[in-house]
ROROMAR-733572 format. One record per residue (C-alpha): residue number from 1; residue in three letters; z, x, y. Coordinates in steps of 0.05 Angstrom, whole numbers, plus 5000, padded with zeros to 4 digits. Each point is the difference from the previous one (the first is absolute). Layout:
REM residues N
NODE  num  residu     z     x     y
NODE  NUM     ALA     Z     X     Y
...
END
This chain:
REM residues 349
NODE  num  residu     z     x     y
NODE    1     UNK  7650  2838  6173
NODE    2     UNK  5006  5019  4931
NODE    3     UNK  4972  4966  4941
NODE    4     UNK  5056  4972  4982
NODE    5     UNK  5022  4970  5048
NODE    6     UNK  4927  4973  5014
NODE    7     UNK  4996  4961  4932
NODE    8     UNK  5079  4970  5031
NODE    9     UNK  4969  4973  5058
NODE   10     UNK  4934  4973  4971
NODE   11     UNK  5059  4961  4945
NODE   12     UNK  5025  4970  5067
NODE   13     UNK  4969  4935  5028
NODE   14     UNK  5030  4982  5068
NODE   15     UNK  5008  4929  5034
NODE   16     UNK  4994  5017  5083
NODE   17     UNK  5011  4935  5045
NODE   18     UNK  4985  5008  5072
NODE   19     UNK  4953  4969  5049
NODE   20     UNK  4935  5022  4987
NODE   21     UNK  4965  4974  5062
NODE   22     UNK  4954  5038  5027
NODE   23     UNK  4926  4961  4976
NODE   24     UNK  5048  4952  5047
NODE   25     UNK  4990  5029  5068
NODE   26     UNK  5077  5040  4986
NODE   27     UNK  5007  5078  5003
NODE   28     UNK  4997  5030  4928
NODE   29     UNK  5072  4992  4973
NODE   30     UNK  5044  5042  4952
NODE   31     UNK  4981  4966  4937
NODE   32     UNK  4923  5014  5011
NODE   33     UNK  5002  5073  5013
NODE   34     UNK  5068  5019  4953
NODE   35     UNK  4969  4962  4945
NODE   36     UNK  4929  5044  4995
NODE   37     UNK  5047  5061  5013
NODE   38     UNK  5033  4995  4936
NODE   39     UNK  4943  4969  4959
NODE   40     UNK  4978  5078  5017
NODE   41     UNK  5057  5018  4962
NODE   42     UNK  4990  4972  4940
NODE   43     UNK  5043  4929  5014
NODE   44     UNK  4978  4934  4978
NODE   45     UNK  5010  4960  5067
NODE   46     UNK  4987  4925  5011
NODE   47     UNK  5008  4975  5062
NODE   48     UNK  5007  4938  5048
NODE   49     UNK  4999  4954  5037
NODE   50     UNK  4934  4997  5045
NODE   51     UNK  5014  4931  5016
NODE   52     UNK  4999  4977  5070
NODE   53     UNK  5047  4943  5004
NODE   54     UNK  5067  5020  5001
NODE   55     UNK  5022  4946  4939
NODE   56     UNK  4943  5018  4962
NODE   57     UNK  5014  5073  5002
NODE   58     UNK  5075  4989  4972
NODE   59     UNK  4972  4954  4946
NODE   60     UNK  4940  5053  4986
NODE   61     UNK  5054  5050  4993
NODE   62     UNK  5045  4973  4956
NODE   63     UNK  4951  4968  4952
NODE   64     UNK  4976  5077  4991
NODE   65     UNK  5071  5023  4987
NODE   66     UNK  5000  4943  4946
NODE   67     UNK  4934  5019  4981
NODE   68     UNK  5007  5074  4994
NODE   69     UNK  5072  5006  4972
NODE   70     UNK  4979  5010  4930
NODE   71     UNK  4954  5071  5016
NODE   72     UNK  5046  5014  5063
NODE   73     UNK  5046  5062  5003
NODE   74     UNK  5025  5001  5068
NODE   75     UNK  4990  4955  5057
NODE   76     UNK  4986  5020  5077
NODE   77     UNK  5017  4954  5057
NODE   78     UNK  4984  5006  5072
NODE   79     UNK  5056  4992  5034
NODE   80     UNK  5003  4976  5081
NODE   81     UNK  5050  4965  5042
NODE   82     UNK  4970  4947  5032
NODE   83     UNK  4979  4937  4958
NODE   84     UNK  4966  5052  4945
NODE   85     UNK  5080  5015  4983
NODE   86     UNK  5003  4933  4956
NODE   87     UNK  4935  5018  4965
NODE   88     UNK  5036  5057  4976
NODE   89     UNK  5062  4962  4990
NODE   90     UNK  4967  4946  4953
NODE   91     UNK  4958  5052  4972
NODE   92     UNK  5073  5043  4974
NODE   93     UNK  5037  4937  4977
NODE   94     UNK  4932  4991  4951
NODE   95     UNK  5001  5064  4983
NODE   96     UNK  5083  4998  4977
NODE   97     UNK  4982  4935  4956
NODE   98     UNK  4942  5032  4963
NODE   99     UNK  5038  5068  4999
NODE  100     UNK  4949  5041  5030
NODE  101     UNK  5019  5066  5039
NODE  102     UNK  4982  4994  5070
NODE  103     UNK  4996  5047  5061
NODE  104     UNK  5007  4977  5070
NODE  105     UNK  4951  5042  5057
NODE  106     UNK  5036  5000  5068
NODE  107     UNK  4954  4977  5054
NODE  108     UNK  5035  4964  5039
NODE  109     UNK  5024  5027  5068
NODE  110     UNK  5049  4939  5005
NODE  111     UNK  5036  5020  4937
NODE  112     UNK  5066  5023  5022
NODE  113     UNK  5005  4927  5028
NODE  114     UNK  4984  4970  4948
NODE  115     UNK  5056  5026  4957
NODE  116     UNK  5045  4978  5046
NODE  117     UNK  4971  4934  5023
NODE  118     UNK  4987  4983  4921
NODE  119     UNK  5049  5049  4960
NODE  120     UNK  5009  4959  4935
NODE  121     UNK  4928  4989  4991
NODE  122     UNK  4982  5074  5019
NODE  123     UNK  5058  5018  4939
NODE  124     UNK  4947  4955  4955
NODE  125     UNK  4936  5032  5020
NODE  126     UNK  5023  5070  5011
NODE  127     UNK  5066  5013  4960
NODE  128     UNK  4962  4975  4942
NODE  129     UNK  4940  5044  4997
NODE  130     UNK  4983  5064  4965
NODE  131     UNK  4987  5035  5055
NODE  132     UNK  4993  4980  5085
NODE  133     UNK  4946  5051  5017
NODE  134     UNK  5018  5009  5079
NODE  135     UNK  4936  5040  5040
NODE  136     UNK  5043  5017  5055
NODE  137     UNK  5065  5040  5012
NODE  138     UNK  5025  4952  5050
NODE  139     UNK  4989  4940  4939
NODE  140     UNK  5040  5043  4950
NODE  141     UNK  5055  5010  5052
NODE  142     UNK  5008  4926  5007
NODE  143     UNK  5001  4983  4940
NODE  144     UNK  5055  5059  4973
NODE  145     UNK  5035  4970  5061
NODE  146     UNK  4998  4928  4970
NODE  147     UNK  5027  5031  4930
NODE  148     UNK  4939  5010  4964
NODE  149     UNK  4998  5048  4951
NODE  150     UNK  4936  4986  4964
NODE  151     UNK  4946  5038  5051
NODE  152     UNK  4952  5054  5008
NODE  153     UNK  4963  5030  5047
NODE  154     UNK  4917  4998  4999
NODE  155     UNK  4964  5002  5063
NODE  156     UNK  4938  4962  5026
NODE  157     UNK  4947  5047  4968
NODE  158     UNK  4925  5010  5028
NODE  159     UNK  4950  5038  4961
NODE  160     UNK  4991  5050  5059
NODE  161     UNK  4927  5027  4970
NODE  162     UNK  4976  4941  5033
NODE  163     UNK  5027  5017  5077
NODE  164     UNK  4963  5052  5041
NODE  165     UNK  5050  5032  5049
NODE  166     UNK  4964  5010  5071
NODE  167     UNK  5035  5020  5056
NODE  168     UNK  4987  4971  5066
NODE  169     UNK  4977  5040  5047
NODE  170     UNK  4999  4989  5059
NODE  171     UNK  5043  4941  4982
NODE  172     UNK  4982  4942  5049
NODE  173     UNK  5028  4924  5004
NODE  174     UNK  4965  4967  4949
NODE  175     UNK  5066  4956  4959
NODE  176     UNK  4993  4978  4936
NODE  177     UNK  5050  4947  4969
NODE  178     UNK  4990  4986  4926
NODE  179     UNK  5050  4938  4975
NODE  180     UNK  4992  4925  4983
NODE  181     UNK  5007  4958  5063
NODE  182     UNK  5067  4964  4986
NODE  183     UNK  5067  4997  5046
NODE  184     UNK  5033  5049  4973
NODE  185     UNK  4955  5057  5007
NODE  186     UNK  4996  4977  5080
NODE  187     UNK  4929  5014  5006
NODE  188     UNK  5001  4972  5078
NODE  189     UNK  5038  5064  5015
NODE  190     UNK  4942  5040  4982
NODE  191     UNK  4962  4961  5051
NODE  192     UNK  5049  5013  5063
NODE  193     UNK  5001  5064  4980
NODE  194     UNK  4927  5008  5014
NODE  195     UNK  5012  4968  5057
NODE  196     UNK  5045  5048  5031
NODE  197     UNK  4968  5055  4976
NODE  198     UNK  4929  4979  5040
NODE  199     UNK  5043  5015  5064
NODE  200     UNK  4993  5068  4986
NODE  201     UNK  4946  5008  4958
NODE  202     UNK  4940  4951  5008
NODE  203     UNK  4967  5018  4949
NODE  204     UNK  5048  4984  4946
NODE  205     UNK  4975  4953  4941
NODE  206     UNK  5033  4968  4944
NODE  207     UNK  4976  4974  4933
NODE  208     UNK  5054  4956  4953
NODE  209     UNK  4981  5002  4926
NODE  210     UNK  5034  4938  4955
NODE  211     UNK  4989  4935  4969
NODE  212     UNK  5029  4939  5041
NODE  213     UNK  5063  4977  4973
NODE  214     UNK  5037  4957  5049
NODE  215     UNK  4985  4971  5074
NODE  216     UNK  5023  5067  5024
NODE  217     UNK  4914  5016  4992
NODE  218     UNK  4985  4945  5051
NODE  219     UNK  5053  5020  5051
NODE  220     UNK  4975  5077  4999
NODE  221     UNK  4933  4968  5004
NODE  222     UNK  5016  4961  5062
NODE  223     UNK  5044  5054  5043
NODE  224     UNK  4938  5044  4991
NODE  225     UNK  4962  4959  5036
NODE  226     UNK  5043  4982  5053
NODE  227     UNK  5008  5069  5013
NODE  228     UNK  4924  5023  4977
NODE  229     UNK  5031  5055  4963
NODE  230     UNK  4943  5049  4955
NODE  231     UNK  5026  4979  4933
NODE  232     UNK  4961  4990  4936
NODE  233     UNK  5029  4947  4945
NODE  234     UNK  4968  5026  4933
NODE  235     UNK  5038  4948  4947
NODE  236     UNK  5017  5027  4945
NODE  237     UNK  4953  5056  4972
NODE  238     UNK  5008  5040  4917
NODE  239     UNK  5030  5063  5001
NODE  240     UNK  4937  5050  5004
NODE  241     UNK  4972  4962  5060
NODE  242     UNK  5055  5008  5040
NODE  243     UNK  5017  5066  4987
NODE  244     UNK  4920  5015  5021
NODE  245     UNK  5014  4958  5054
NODE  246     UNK  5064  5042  5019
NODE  247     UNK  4952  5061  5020
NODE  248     UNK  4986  4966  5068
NODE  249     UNK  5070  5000  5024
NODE  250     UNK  5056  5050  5021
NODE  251     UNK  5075  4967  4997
NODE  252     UNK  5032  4946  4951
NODE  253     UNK  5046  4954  5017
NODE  254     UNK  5043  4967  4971
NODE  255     UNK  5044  4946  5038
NODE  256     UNK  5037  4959  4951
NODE  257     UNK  5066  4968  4997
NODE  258     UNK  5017  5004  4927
NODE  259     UNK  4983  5067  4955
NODE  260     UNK  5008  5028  4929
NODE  261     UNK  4950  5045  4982
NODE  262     UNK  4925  4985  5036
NODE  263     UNK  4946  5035  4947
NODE  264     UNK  4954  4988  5073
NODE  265     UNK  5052  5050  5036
NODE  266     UNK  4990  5057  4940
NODE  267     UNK  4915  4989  5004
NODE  268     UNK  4999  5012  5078
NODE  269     UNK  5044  5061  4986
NODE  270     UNK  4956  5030  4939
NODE  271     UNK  4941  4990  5048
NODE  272     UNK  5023  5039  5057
NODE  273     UNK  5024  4941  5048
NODE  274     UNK  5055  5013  5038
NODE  275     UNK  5049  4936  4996
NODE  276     UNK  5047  4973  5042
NODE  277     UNK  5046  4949  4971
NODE  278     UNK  5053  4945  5010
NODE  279     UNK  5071  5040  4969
NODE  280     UNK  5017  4937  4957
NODE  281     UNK  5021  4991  4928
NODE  282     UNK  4973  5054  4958
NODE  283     UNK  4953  5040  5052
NODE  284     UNK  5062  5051  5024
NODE  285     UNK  4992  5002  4921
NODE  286     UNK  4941  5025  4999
NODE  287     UNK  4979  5031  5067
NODE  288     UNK  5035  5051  5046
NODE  289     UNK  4999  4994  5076
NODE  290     UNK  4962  5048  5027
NODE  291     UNK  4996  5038  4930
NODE  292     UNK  4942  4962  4974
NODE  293     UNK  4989  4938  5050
NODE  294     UNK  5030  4970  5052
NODE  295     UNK  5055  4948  4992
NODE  296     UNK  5022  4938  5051
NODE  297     UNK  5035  4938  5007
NODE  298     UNK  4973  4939  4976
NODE  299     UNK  4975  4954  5048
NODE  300     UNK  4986  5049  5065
NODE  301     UNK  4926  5004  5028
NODE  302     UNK  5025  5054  5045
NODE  303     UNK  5031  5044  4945
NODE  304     UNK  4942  4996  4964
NODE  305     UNK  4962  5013  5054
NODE  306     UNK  5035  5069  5022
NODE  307     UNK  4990  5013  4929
NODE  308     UNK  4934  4997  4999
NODE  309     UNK  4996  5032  5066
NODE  310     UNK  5041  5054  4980
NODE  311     UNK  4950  5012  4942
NODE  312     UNK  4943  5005  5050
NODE  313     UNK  5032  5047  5040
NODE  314     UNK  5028  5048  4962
NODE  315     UNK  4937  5018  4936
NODE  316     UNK  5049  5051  4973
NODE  317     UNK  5053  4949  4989
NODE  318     UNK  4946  4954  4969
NODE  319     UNK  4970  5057  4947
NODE  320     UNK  5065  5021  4969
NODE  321     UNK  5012  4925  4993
NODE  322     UNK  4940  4989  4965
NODE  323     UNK  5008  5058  4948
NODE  324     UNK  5064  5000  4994
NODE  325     UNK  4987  4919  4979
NODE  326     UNK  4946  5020  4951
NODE  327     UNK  5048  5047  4960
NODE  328     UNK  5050  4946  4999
NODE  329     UNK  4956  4955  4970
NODE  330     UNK  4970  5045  4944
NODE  331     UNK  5072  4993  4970
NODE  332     UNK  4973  4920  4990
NODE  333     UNK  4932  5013  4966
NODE  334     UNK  4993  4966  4936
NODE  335     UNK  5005  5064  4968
NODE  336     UNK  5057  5011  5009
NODE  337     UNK  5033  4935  5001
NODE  338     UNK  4978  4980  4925
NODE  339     UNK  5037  5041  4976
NODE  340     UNK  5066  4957  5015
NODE  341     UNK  4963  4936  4984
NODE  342     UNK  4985  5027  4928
NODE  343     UNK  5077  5022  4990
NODE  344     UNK  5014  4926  5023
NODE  345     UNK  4965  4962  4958
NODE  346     UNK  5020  5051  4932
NODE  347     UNK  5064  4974  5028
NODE  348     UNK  5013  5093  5008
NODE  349     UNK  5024  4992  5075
END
């Protein structure tokens, strides 16, 4: 960066809203890691809301808006689909009345229902805004599709210094699933998956990685032991421990229903994990069949059991996936990726 432009960004103070949850028993979120990444750059960034109640954390987050508006330059808001949506919503409408530019982060792999299920507001939150910052090409297409104009492209970054890439060899049944336990990510099909897979291979294991965020938690719990399946519940667990505790296992999973851009998909594939995931929302985005993991249907223990098998089988297959995965994902490292974030917020993209 030159100096120049470094004495720009350390002028810039930025307001980032997002569910900073973690101390909370929740994975680490966008807001927590994106807001050290570009205090390395020189950024002012305050951020919010760590606030556990869902009330409080709206409140919390627009008293800081309120707060914060006189030093603020630009304002960053997590943006989801499910009830986190009218966070951002209220957060925009604030931000219009106390004329403060505002960029929307697309998170949310409900999205392209939501501007269709809730057009008019969506025109508020997103038409309005400096800038929608979509991580995903399957987000970006939605949204040109839905007439928006005002977009760019920045994907989920990962500072990649921090992933070792081993390959496993030989690679043996030992799943790992990394997601919060909630409906949508279907974590129970992770389970009969294991279960099929014992049929042929006994001594398959599983470990699931994730804070608990609906029942969905209790009814994995209980299948497992109806069916005395060798799976490990971890809760949720920071960043470098799971990563170390990624070393002990082979293949990732990942099973859910609704998908934009999962930052856990990109840190199995910088460590050398070959994946096999669900081909919903943005994952044919992001991953190739058979190019750099293996892609199924949502919803089908079987598929993802012959995909797994098919991994076992064939350790050929299962190498290229893994490096070709890893050279994917050095196009997301953080050093290369803050580049676009410093053109967006000196308003250059």
């Amino acid at each position: 960066m030159s100096q120049t432009h470094k004495k720009n960004a350390r002028s810039k103070q930025l307001l980032y809203l997002g569910n900073q949850l973690s101390r909370k028993g929740r994975n680490l979120s966008t807001v927590e890691v994106l807001s050290g990444l570009l205090e390395t750059e020189g950024y002012t960034v305050v951020s919010g809301s760590s606030r556990k109640n869902p009330a409080f954390r709206l409140l919390d987050m627009l008293y800081k808006v309120i707060k914060h508006r006189p030093q603020t330059d630009l304002l960053l808001i997590d943006t989801y689909s499910t009830s986190a949506f009218w966070y951002a919503y209220v957060i925009s409408r604030l931000a219009c009345v106390l004329k403060l530019d505002y960029i929307p982060i697309l998170h949310g792999g409900n999205l392209p229902q939501r501007l269709k299920t809730h057009s008019k507001r969506c025109r508020h939150l997103f038409g309005r805004a400096k800038v929608n910052v979509a991580p995903s090409a399957w987000l970006m297409h939605h949204f040109q599709k839905a007439g928006y104009t005002n977009l760019t492209h920045i994907p989920n970054s990962i500072a990649l210094e921090h992933y070792e890439f081993r390959q496993r060899q030989p690679l043996m049944p030992r799943l790992l699933w990394v997601r919060a336990f909630a409906q949508i990510y279907n974590p129970l099909l992770t389970l009969k998956t294991l279960q099929e897979l014992l049929h042929t291979h006994p001594e398959a294991s599983l470990s699931m990685v994730g804070p608990f965020k609906d029942e969905s938690i209790d009814e994995c719990r209980a299948y497992a032991e109806a069916h005395q399946l060798p799976v490990t519940f971890t809760g949720g667990m920071s960043k470098s421990a799971w990563i170390k505790y990624a070393a002990d296992f082979d293949i990732f999973i990942n099973t859910t229903n609704v998908d934009n851009m999962p930052v856990s998909v990109l840190e199995a594939m910088a460590l050398g994990l070959p994946v096999v995931s669900t081909n919903v929302g943005g994952i044919p985005f992001l991953l190739e069949d058979e190019v750099d993991a293996l892609l199924v249907d949502p919803g089908n223990a079987g598929d993802f059991t012959k995909a797994i098998l098919k991994l076992l089988q064939d350790p050929d297959l299962a190498r290229q996936l893994s490096i070709t995965a890893r050279q994917k994902v050095e196009h997301f490292d953080w050093q290369v990726v803050k580049g676009k974030w410093n053109a967006v917020i000196s308003g250059e993209r």
